[in-house]
C-alpha positions in Angstrom: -26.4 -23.8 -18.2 -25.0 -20.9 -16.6 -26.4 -17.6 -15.0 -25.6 -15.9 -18.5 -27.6 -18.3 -20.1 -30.4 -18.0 -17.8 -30.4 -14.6 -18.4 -30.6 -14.7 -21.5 -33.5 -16.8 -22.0 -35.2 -14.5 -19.3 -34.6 -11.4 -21.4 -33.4 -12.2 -24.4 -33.9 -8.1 -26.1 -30.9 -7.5 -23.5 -27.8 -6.7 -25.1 -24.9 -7.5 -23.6 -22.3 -4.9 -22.7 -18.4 -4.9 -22.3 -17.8 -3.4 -19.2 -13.5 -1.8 -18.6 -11.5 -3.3 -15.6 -11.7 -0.4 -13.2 -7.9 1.0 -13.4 -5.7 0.3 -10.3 -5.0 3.2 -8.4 -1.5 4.9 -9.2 0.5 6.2 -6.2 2.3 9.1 -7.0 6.3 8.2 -7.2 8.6 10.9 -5.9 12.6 12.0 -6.6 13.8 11.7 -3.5 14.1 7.9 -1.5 11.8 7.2 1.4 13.7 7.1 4.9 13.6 3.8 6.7 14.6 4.3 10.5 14.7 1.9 13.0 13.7 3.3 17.2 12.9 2.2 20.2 10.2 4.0 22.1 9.2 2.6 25.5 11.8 -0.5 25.1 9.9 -1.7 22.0 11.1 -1.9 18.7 9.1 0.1 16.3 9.8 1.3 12.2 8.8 4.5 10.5 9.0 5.5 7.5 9.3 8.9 6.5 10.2 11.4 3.6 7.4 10.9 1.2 6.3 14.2 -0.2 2.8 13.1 -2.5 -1.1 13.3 -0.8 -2.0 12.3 2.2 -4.3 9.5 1.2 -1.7 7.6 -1.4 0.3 7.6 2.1 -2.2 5.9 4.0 -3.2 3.4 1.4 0.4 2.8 1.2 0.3 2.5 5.4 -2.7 0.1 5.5 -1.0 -2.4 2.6 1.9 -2.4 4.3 -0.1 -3.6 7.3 -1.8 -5.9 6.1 1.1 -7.4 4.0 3.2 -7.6 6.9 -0.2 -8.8 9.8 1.5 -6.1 11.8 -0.3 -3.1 13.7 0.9 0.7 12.6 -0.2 4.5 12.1 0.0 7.1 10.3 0.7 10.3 12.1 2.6 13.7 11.1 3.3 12.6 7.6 5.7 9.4 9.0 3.9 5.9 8.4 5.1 3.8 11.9 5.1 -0.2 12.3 5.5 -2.0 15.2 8.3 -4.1 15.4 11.9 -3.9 13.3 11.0 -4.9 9.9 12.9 -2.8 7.5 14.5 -5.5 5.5 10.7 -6.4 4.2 9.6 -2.3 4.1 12.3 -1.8 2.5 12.1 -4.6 -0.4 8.2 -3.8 -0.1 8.9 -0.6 -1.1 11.4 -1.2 -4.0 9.1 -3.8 -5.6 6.8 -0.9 -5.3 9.4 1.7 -7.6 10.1 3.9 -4.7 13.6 4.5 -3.5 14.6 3.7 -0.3 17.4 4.7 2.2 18.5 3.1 5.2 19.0 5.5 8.3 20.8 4.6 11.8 22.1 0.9 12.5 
């Protein structure tokens, strides 16, 4: 007997509803391809992305999964999302999975 079932016998003038899946949030897509750049500031390697032109939060939801996708730290500041360490091969696939376009700048 499951927890339905025990419900049921508990309360059984309860009628049941269907409840909708909650919709998965849609990040806004954009013409123009996001810029993948690869610095060094202070001798360390870091990635930023930059270029996207939709709200602020669809960014930094975009920042955090990319985080936490990659286990590696990052910000958000002045509309550019930057990771630590030279990962742009897997932004960039990442990214295209995603349906954005995405362009390679420097070496």
């Amino acid at each position: 007997m499951d927890l339905r079932d025990q419900l049921k016998n508990l309360f059984p003038e309860h009628q049941e509803t269907e409840t909708a899946a909650p919709e998965a949030p849609t990040i806004w897509m954009q013409d123009a391809p996001l810029l993948c750049k690869y610095e060094k500031r202070k001798g360390k390697p870091i990635t930023i992305i930059d270029g996207y032109t939709g709200a602020t939060n669809d960014f930094k939801k975009l920042t955090k999964e990319i985080k936490t996708t990659l286990s590696v730290g990052g910000s958000f500041k002045d509309e550019k999302i930057i990771i630590q360490g030279d990962y742009r091969a897997k932004i960039m696939q990442l990214l295209q999975e995603k349906g954005f376009k995405v362009k390679r700048v420097g070496g």
